[in-house]
C-alpha positions as CSV (number, residue, x, y, z in Angstrom):
1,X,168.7,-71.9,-155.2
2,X,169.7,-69.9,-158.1
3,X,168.4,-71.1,-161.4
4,X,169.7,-70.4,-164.9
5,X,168.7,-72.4,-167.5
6,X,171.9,-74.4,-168.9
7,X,173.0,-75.0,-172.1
8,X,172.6,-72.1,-173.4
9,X,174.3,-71.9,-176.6
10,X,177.5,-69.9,-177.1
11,X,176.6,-68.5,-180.4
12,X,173.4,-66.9,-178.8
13,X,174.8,-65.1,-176.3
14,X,177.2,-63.7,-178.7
15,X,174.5,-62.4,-180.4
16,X,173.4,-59.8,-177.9
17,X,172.7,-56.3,-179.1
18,X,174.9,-53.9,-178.7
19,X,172.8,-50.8,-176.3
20,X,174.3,-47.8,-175.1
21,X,173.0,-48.8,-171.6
22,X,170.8,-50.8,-169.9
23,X,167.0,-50.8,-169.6
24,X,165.9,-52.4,-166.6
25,X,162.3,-53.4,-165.6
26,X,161.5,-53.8,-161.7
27,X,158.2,-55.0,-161.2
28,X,156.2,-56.7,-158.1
29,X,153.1,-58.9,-157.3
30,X,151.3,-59.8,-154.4
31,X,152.5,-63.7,-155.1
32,X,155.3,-65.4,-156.3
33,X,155.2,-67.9,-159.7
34,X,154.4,-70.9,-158.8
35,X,156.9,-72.5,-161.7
36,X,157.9,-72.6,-165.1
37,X,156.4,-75.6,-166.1
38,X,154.0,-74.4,-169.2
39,X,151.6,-77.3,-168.4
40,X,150.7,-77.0,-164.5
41,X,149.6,-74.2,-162.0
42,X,147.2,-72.7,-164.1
43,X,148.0,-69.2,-161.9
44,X,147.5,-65.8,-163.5
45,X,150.9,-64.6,-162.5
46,X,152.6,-68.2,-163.2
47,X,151.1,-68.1,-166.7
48,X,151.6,-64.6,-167.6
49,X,155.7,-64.8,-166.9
50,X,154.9,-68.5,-168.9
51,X,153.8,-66.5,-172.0
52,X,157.1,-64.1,-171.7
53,X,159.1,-67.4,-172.6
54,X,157.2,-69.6,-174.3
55,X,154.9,-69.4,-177.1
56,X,151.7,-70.9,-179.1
57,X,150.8,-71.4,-182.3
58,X,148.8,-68.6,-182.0
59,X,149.4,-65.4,-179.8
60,X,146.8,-63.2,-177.6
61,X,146.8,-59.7,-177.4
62,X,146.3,-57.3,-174.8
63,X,143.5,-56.1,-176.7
64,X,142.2,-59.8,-177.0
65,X,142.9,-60.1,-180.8
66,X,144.8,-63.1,-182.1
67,X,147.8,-63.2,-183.8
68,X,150.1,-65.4,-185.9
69,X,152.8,-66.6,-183.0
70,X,154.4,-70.1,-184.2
71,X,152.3,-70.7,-187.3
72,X,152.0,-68.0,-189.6
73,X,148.7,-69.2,-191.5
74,X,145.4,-71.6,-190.9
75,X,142.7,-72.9,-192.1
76,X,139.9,-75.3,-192.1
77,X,140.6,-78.2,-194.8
78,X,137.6,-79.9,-193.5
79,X,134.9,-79.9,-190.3
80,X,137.0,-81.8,-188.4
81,X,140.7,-80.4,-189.7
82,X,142.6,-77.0,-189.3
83,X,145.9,-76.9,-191.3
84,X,148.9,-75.1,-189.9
85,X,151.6,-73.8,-191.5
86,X,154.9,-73.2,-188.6
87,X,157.0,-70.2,-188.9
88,X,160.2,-71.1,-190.5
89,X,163.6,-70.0,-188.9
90,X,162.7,-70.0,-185.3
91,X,164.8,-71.1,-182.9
92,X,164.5,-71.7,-178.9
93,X,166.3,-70.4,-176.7
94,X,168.7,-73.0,-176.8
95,X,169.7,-72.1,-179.8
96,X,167.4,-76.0,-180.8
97,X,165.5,-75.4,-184.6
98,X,161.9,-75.3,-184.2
99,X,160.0,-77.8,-185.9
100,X,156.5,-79.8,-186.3
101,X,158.4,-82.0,-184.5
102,X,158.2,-79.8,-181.4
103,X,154.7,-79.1,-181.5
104,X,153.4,-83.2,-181.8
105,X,155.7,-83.6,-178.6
106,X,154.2,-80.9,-176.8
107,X,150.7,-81.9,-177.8
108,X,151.3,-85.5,-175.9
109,X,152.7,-83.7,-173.3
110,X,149.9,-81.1,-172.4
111,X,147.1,-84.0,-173.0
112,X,148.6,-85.9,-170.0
113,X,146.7,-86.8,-166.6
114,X,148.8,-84.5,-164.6
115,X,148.2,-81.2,-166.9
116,X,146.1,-78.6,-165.9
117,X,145.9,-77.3,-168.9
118,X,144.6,-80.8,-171.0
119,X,141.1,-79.6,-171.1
120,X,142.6,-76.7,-173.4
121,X,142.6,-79.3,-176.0
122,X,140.0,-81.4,-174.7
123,X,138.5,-81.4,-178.4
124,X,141.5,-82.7,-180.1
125,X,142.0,-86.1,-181.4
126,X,145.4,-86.0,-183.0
127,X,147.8,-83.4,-184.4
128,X,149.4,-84.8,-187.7
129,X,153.0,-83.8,-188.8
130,X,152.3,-83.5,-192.8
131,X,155.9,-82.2,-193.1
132,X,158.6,-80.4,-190.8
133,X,156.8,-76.9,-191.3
134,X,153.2,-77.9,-191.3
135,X,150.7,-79.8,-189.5
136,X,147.1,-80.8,-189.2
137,X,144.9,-80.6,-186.0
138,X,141.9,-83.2,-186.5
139,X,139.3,-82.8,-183.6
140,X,137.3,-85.3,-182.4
141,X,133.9,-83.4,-183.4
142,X,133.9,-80.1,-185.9
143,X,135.1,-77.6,-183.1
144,X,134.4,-73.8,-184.5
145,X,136.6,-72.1,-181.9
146,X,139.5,-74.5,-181.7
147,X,141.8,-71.0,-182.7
148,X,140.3,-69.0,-178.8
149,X,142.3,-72.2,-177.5
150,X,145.7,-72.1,-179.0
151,X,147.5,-69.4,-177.4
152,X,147.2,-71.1,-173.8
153,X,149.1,-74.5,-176.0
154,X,152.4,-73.1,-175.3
155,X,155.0,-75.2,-177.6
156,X,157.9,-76.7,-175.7
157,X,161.1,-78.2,-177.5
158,X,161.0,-81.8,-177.7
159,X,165.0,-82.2,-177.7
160,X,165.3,-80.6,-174.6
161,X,162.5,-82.6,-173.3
162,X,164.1,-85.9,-174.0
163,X,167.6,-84.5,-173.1
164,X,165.9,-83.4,-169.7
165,X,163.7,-86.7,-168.8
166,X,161.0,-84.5,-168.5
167,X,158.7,-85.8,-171.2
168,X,156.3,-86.0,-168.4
169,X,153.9,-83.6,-166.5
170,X,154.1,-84.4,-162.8
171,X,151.7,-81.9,-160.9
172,X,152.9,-80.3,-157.4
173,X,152.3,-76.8,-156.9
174,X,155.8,-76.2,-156.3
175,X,157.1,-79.5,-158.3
176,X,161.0,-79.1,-158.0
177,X,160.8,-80.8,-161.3
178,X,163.4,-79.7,-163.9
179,X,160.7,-78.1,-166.6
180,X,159.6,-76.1,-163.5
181,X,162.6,-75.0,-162.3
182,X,164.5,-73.3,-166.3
183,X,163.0,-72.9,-169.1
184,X,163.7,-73.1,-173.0
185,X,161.0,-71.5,-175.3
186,X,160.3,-69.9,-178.3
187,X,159.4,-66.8,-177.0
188,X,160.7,-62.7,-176.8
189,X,162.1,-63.5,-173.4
190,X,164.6,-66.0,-172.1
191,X,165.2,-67.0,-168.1
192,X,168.3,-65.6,-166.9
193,X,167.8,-66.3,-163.0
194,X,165.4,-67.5,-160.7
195,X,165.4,-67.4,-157.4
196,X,162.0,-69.0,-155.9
197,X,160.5,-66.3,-153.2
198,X,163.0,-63.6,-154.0
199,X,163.1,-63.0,-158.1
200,X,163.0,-63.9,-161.4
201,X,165.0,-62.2,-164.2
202,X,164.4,-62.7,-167.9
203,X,166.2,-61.0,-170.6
204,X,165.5,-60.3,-174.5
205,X,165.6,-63.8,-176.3
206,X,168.6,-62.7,-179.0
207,X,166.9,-65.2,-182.3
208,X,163.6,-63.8,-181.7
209,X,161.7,-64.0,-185.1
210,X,159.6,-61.2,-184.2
211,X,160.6,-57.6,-184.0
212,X,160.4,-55.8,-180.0
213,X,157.4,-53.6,-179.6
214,X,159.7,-53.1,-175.9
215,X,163.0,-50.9,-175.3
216,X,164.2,-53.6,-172.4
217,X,167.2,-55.2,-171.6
218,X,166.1,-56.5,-168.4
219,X,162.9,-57.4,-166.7
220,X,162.6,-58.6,-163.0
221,X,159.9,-60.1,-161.2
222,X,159.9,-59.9,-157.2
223,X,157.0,-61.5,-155.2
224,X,156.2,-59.1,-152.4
225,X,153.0,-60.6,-150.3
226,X,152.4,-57.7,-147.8
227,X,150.7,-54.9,-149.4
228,X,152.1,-52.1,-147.3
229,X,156.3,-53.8,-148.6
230,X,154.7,-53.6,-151.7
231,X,153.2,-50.4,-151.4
232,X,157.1,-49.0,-150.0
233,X,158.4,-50.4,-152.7
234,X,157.1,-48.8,-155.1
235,X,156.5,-45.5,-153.7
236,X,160.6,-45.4,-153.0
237,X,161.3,-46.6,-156.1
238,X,162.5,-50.1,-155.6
239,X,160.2,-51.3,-158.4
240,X,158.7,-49.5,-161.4
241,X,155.4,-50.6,-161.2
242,X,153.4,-53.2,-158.6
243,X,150.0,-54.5,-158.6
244,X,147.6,-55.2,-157.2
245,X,147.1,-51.5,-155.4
246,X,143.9,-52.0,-152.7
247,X,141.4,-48.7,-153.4
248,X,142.2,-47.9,-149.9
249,X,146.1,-47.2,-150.9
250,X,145.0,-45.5,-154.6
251,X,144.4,-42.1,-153.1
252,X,147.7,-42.4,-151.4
253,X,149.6,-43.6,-154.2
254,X,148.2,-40.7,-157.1
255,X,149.2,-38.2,-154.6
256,X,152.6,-39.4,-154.2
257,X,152.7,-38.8,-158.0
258,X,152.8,-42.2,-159.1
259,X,149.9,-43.2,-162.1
260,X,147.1,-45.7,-160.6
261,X,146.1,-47.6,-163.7
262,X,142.7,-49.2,-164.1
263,X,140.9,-51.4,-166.4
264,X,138.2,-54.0,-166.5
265,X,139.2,-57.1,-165.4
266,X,137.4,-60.3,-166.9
267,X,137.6,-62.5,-163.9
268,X,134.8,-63.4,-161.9
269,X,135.3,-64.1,-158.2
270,X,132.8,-66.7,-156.6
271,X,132.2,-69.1,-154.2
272,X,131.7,-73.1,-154.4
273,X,130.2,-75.9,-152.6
274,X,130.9,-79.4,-152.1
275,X,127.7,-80.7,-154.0
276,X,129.4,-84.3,-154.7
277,X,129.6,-85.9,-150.8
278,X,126.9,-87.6,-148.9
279,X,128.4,-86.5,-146.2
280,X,130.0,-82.9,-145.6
281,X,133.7,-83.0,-144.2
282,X,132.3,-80.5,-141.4
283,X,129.5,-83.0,-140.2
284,X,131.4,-85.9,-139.6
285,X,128.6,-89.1,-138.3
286,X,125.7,-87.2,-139.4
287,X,125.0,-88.3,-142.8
288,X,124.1,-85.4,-144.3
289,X,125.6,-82.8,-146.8
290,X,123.9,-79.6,-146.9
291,X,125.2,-78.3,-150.0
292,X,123.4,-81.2,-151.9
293,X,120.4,-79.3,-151.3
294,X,119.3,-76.3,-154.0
295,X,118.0,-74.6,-151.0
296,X,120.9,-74.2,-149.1
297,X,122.9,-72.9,-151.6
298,X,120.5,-70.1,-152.1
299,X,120.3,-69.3,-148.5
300,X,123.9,-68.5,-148.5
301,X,123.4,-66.4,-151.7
302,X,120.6,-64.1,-149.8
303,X,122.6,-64.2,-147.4
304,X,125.5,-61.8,-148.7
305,X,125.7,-58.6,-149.5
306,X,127.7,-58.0,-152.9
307,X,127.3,-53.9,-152.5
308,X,129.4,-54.2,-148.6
309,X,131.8,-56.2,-150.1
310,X,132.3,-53.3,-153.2
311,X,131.8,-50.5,-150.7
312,X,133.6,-51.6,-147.8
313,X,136.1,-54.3,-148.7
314,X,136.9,-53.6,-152.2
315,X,136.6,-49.6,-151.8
316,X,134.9,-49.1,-155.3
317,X,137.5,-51.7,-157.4
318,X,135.3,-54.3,-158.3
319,X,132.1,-55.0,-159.9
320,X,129.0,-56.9,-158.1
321,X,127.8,-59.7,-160.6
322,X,125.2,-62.4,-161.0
323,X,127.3,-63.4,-163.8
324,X,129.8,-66.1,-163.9
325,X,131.0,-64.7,-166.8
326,X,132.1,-61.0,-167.4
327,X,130.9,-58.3,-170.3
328,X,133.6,-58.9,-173.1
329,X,133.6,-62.8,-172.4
330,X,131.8,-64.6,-175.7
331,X,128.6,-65.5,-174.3
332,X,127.8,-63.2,-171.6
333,X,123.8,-61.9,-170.8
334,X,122.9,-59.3,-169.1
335,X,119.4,-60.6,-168.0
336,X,122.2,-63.0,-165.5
337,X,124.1,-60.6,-164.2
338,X,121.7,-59.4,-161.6
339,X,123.3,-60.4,-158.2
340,X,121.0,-62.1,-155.7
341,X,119.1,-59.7,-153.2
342,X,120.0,-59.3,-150.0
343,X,117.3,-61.3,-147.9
344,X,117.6,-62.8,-144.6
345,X,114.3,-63.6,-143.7
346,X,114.2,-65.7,-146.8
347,X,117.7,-66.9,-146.3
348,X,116.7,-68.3,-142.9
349,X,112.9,-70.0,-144.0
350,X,115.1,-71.6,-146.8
351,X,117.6,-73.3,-144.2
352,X,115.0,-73.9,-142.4
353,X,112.7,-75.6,-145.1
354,X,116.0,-77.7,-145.7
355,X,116.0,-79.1,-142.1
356,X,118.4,-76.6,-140.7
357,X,116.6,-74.3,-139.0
358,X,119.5,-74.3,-136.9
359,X,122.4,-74.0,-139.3
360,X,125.5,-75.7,-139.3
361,X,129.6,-75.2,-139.3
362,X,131.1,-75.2,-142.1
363,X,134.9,-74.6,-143.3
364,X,135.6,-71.7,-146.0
365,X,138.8,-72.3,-147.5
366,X,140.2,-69.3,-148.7
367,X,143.5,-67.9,-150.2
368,X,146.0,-64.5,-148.9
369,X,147.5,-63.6,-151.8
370,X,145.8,-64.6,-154.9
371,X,142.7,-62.1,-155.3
372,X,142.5,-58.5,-154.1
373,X,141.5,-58.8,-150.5
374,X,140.8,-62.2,-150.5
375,X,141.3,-63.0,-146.8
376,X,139.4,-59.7,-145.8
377,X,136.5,-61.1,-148.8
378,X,135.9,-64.2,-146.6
379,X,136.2,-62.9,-143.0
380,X,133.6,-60.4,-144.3
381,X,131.6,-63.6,-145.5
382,X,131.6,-65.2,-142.4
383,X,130.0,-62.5,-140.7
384,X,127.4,-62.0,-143.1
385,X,126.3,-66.3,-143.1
386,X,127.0,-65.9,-138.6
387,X,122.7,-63.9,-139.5
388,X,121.6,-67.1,-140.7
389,X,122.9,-69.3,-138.0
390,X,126.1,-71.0,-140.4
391,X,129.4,-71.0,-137.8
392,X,132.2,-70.5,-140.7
393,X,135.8,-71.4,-140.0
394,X,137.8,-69.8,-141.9
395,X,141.0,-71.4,-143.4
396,X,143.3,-68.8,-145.1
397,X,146.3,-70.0,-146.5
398,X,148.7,-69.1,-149.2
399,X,147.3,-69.9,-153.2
400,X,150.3,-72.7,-153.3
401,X,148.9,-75.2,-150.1
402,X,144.9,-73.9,-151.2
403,X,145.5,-75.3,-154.9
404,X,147.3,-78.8,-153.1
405,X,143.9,-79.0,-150.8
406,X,141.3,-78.2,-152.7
407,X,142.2,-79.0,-156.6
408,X,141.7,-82.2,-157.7
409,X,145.1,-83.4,-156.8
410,X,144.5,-82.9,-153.1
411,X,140.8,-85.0,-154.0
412,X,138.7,-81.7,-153.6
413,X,139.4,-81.7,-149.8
414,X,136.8,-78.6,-149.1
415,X,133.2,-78.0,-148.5
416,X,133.3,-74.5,-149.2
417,X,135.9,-72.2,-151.1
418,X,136.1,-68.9,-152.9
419,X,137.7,-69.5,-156.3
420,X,138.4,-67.1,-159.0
421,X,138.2,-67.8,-163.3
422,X,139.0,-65.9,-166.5
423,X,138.3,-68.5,-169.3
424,X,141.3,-68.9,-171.0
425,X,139.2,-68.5,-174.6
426,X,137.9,-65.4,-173.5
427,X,134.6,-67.9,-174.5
428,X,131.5,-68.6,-171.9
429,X,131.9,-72.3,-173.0
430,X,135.2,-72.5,-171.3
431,X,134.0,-71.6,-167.9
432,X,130.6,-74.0,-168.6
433,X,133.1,-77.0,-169.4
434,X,135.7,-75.9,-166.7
435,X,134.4,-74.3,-163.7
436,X,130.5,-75.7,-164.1
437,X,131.0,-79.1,-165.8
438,X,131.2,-82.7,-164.5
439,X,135.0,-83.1,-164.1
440,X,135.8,-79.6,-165.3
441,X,139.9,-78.8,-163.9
442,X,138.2,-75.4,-161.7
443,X,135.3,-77.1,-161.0
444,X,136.9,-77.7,-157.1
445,X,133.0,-78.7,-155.4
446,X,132.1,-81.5,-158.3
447,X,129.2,-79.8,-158.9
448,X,127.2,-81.5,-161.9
449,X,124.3,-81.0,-163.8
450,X,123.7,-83.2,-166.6
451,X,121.6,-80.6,-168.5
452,X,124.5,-78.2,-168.6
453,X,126.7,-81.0,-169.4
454,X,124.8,-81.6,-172.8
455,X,124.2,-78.1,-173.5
456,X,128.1,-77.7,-173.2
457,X,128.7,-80.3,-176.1
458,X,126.2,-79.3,-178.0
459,X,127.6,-75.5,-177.7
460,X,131.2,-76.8,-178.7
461,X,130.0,-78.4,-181.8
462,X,127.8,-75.6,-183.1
463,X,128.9,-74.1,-186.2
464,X,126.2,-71.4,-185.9
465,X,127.6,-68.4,-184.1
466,X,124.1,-67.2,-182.7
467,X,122.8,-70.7,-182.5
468,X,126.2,-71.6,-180.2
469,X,125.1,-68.2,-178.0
470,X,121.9,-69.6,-177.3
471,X,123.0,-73.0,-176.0
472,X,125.6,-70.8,-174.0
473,X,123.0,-68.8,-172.4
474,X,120.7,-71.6,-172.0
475,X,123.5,-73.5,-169.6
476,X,123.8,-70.9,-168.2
477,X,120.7,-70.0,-166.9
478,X,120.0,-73.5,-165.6
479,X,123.5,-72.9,-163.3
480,X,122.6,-69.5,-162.2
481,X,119.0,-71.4,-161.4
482,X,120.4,-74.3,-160.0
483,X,122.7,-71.9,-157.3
484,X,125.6,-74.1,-158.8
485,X,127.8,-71.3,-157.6
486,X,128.0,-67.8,-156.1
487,X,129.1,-65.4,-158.3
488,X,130.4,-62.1,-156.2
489,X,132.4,-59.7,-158.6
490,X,134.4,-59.0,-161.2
491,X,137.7,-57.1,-160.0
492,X,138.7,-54.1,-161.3
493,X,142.6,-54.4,-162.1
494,X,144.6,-51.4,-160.1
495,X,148.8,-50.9,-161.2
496,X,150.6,-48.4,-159.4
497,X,153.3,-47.4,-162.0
498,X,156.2,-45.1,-162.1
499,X,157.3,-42.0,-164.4
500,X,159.9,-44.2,-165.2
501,X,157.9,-46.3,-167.5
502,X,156.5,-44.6,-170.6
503,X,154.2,-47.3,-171.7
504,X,152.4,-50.0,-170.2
505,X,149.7,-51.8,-171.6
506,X,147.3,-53.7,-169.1
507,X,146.0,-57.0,-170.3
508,X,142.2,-57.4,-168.9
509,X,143.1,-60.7,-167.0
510,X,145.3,-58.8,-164.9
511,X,149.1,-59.8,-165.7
512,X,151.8,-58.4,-167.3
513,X,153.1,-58.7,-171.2
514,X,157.1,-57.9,-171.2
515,X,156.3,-57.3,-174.7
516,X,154.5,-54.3,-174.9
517,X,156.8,-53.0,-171.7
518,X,158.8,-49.6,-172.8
519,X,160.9,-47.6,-170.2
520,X,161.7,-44.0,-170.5
């Protein structure tokens, strides 16, 4: 179905600029967007076209820094109170004034059961309207970093909201809902067309209050899922630039003349356990969940190699880590980021210290088309754990149908998954609370550990910078202790781009800014 987003006012589109000719981006990913909907599918791709049409208060980077986005100044009035002053004259794309009124609405809308992204603002109490250009945020303990979480609070317009019944976040992967479906921000780029599985087209946003750091008239998205299409396409010049490009295609692709792009990227890949059933889904009658036990977990970590995997699977584009945080993230030690050592003999006394000398099946759910090689990741995987005596069945499906199983929405249906996270504050806090903590929105196996819990709250509250580090690291450790995950790598991010595109600037969680886009 085609999608344009209706009622767009007349007076806007008379307001195009007036170019000589048009300036088209083509670009591909190995997955479609799962939506539009700002407030579910918390998907790197989904969020980064998200952040093309709508907006925060505040804006990220692609060098990390914040920016003023729909408030132009803030402050702390008190421990518990940041003042906000809006940016006056903005308009949506509807052509709707932007107001305090907008932002209040789309604070009780992202705060709602179904949002993946209410633990973004887990620490706030209220936002006050003081008048139609200013507002207070009161958190419900002094929260030093409340600023790392604003750009990920994408405003929505609460007229079209209530003009739209869609007030309400209702969570499907692919909801068919009508937020998820068009779109009406704030932001440099407005939805033209969408066509789910085949493309999505934006175009320059017209009332823009800022000023284009791109030369576009055109961007459009096209999901391509097999890496060799992908590959074609780009190399014939059906799209300007596609990511991600495997280190087995790089070669191929620089000598065809096209620029191979790389960068750091800050999310870490891991694995996760169900640690929260008495009894795993894979031993039906037995009573018994293995993953409960500290011992098993470790097995499994002494188990894998993490320098085959970066040799062999990921051809040199990734980085083996201990960590479950990246350098660069707030937060991150270097003492942690020593992956376990390969050790099969110990790996195999451990299972069998646990009472399973003879190991055990177990299902690893894993996606095709969400992190570089994925599917090739965990048939590797289940190779390496076959030396210890653990029968893995791998389930590989696309990210959509692996989010509706194993998320809390599908009730955590898994025993055993590979998961990836970039903390949305670019803060080691956000990955404690979401990934490690009790009821965290990642945290897919349940895993809890009280002492990581407190040290998480404690680390939120603390106004000292190197105090807060120290509670950070201390969590930390106890998780890395604790085998609460396997961390395996951070990936490196690879774009294949065109001469046709004189400036691109990669963003170190691996998605794509329109903004800072400009075509020769």
């Amino acid at each position: 179905m085609n999608r344009t987003i209706p009622g767009l006012a007349l007076a806007a589109l008379l307001t195009l600029p007036l170019v000589a000719e048009a300036v088209t981006f083509r670009y591909a990913a190995s997955a479609d967007l799962l939506g539009l909907d700002p407030y579910i599918n918390n998907d790197g791709v989904t969020n980064a076209m998200k952040g093309n049409l709508y907006e925060g208060l505040l804006v990220r980077r692609y060098d990390l820094a914040l920016e003023p986005g729909l408030a132009t100044e803030w402050s702390r009035v008190a421990p518990e109170v940041w003042r906000f002053r809006l940016r006056p004259g903005v308009a949506f794309h509807d052509g709707t004034p932007f107001t305090a009124d907008d932002v209040v609405a789309s604070f009780a809308r992202i705060t709602q059961d179904q949002s993946a992204f209410r633990q973004s603002m887990a620490s706030v109490r209220e936002i006050r309207r003081l008048d139609d250009l200013e507002i207070d945020i009161v958190t419900k303990a002094p929260d030093a970093t409340l600023d790392q979480s604003l750009p990920v609070f994408l405003i929505m317009c609460q007229r079209w909201l209530e003009a739209n019944n869609t007030q309400h976040v209702l969570r499907g992967t692919n909801a068919a809902t009508f937020a998820n479906s068009f779109a009406n921000g704030t932001g440099p780029f407005r939805l033209m067309r969408r066509e789910p599985g085949v493309h999505t087209m934006v175009e320059p946003h017209p009332g823009w209050w800022g000023k284009p750091q791109h030369n576009l008239t055109r961007a459009v998205f096209k999901p391509i899922a097999n890496a060799e299409a992908r590959l074609q396409a780009l190399m014939q010049g059906e799209v300007d630039m596609a990511y991600p490009v495997s280190g087995q295609d790089a070669s191929r692709v620089s000598r065809a003349g096209i620029r191979v792009i790389t960068a750091p990227d800050l999310r870490t890949v891991f694995l996760g356990f169900d640690t929260f059933r008495e009894e795993s889904l894979n031993l039906k009658g037995r009573g018994r969940n293995p993953f409960q036990d500290r011992r098993v977990r470790e097995a499994f970590s002494r188990a894998i190699d993490p320098e085959v995997l970066h040799r062999d699977v990921m051809r040199g584009l990734s980085r083996p880590t201990g960590s479950m945080i990246a350098p660069g993230i707030e937060g991150y030690v270097e003492a942690l980021d020593r992956p376990a050592t390969l050790d099969l003999d110990g790996a195999r006394r451990l299972l069998a210290e646990a009472g399973y000398a003879n190991g055990f099946p177990v299902t690893l759910d894993c996606t095709n088309d969400r992190y570089d090689n994925d599917e090739a990741i965990c048939r590797r995987l289940a190779s390496m754990l076959a030396r210890i005596r653990i029968t893995v069945k791998l389930n590989v499906m696309p990210r959509a149908d692996y989010f509706e199983k194993a998320s809390a929405r599908g009730g955590n249906n898994t025993s055993f998954f590979i998961l990836g996270w970039t903390p949305t504050t670019f803060d080691g806090l956000n990955a404690l609370t979401t990934v490690m903590g009790t009821g965290g929105g990642a945290n897919f196996g349940r895993y809890s550990n009280p002492k990581i819990d407190i040290l998480a709250r404690k680390a939120a509250q603390e106004q000292d910078p190197a105090r807060r580090r120290q509670l950070i690291e201390q969590a930390l450790t106890i998780h890395k202790e604790d085998v609460g995950h396997i961390p395996l790598h951070q990936q490196v991010l690879a774009w294949g781009v065109r001469s046709t595109v004189a400036d691109i600037k990669p963003r170190p969680w691996n998605d794509v800014d329109l903004r800072w886009v400009v075509m020769k």
